[in-house]
MARKE-504911 format. One record per residue (C-alpha): residue number from 0; residue in one letter; x negated, z negated, y. Coordinates in Angstrom, 3 decimals. Layout:
BEGIN
[atom NUM A [X Z Y]]
...
end
This chain:
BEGIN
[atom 0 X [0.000 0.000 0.000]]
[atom 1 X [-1.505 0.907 3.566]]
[atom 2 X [-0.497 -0.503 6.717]]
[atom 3 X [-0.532 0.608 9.895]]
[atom 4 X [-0.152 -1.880 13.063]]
[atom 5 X [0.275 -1.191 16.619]]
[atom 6 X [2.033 -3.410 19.466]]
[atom 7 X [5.246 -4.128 18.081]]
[atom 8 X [5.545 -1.275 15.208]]
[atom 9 X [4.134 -1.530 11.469]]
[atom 10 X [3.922 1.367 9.190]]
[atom 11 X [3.935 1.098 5.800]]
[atom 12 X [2.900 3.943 3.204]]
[atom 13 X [4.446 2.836 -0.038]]
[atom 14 X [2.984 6.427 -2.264]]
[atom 15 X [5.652 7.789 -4.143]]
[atom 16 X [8.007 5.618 -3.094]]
[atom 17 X [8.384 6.904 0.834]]
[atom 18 X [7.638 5.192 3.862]]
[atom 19 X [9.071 2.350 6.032]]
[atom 20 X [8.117 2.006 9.958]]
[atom 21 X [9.356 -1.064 11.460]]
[atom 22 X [10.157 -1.308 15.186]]
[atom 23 X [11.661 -4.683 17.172]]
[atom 24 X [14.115 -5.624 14.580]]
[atom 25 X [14.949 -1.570 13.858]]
[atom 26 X [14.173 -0.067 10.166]]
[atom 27 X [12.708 3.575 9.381]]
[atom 28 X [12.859 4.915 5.746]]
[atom 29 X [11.643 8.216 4.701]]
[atom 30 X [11.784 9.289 1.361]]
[atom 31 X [8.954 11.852 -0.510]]
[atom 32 X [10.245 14.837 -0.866]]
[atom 33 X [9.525 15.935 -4.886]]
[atom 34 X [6.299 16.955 -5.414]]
[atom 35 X [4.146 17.835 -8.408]]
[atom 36 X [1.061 15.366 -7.858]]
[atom 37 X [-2.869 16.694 -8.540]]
[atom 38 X [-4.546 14.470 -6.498]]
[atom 39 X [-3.703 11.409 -3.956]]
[atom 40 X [-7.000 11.861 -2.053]]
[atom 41 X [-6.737 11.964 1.627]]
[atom 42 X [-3.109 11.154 1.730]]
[atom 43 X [-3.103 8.000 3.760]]
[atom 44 X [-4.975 9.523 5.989]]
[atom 45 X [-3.130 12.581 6.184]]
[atom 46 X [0.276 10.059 6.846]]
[atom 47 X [-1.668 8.145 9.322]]
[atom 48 X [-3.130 11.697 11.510]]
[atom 49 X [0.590 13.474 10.908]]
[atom 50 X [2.244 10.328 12.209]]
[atom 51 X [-0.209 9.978 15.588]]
[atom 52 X [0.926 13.561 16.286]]
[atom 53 X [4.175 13.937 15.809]]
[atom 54 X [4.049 10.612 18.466]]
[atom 55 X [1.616 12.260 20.737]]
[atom 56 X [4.430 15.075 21.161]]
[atom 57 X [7.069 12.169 22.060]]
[atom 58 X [8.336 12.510 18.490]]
[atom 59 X [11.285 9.824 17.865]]
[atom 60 X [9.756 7.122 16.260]]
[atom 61 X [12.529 8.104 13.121]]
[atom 62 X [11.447 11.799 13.305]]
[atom 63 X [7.773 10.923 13.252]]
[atom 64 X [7.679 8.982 10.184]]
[atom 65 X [9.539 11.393 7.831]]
[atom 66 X [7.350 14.400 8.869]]
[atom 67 X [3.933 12.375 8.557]]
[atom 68 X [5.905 11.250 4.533]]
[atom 69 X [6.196 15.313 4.060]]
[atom 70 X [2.635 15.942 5.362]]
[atom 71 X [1.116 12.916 2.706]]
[atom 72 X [3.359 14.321 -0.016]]
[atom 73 X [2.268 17.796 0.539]]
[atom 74 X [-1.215 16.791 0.410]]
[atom 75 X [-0.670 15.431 -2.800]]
[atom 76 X [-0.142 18.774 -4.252]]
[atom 77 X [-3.587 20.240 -3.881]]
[atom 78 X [-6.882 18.400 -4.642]]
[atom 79 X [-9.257 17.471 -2.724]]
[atom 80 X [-8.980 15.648 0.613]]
[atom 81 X [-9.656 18.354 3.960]]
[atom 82 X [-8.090 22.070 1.176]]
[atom 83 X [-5.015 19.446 0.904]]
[atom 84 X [-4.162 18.946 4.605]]
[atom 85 X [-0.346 20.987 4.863]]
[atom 86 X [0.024 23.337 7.595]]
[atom 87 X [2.339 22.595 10.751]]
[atom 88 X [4.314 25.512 8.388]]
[atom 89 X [4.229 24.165 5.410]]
[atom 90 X [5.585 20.858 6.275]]
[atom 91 X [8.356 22.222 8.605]]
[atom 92 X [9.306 24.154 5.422]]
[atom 93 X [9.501 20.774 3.271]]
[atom 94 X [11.546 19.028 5.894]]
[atom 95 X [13.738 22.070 6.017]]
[atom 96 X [14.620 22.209 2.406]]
[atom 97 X [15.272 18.394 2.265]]
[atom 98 X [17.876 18.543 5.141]]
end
């Protein structure tokens, strides 16, 4: 389990199991999206980096978590920890079909 802590919010990466992002007294849950796993390297990192982003571009804090989840699931797919980073594309896509 990785957590991530920053004035009032914690993120927590919970693998295949999803995400939860905690805000003053508010709850985020995102669940993976289903993904054939090869290798887990680089995917807390890849949840941590997707998640700064999508806040960097005033993402809602909701919004934010469940594309850096798709991002770390993707990167599960492919080994290796920089050839399994997902595309801006390729996680759009995964969000899309999980609408």
């Amino acid at each position: 389990m990785e957590a991530v802590a920053g004035g009032a919010s914690v993120a927590v990466k919970r693998g295949g199991d999803g995400a939860v992002l905690e805000t003053r007294g508010v709850r985020y849950q995102a669940t993976p999206p289903a993904q054939q796993v090869v290798d887990t390297t680089g995917a807390g990192d890849c949840f941590c980096g997707s998640l700064a982003a999508r806040l960097s571009e005033d993402a809602e804090l909701g919004q934010a978590l469940q594309w850096a989840n798709a991002a770390a699931a993707l990167s599960t797919e492919r080994a290796g920890a920089v050839p399994s980073m997902p595309t801006r594309a390729e996680i759009e896509a995964a969000l899309a079909g999980s609408v």
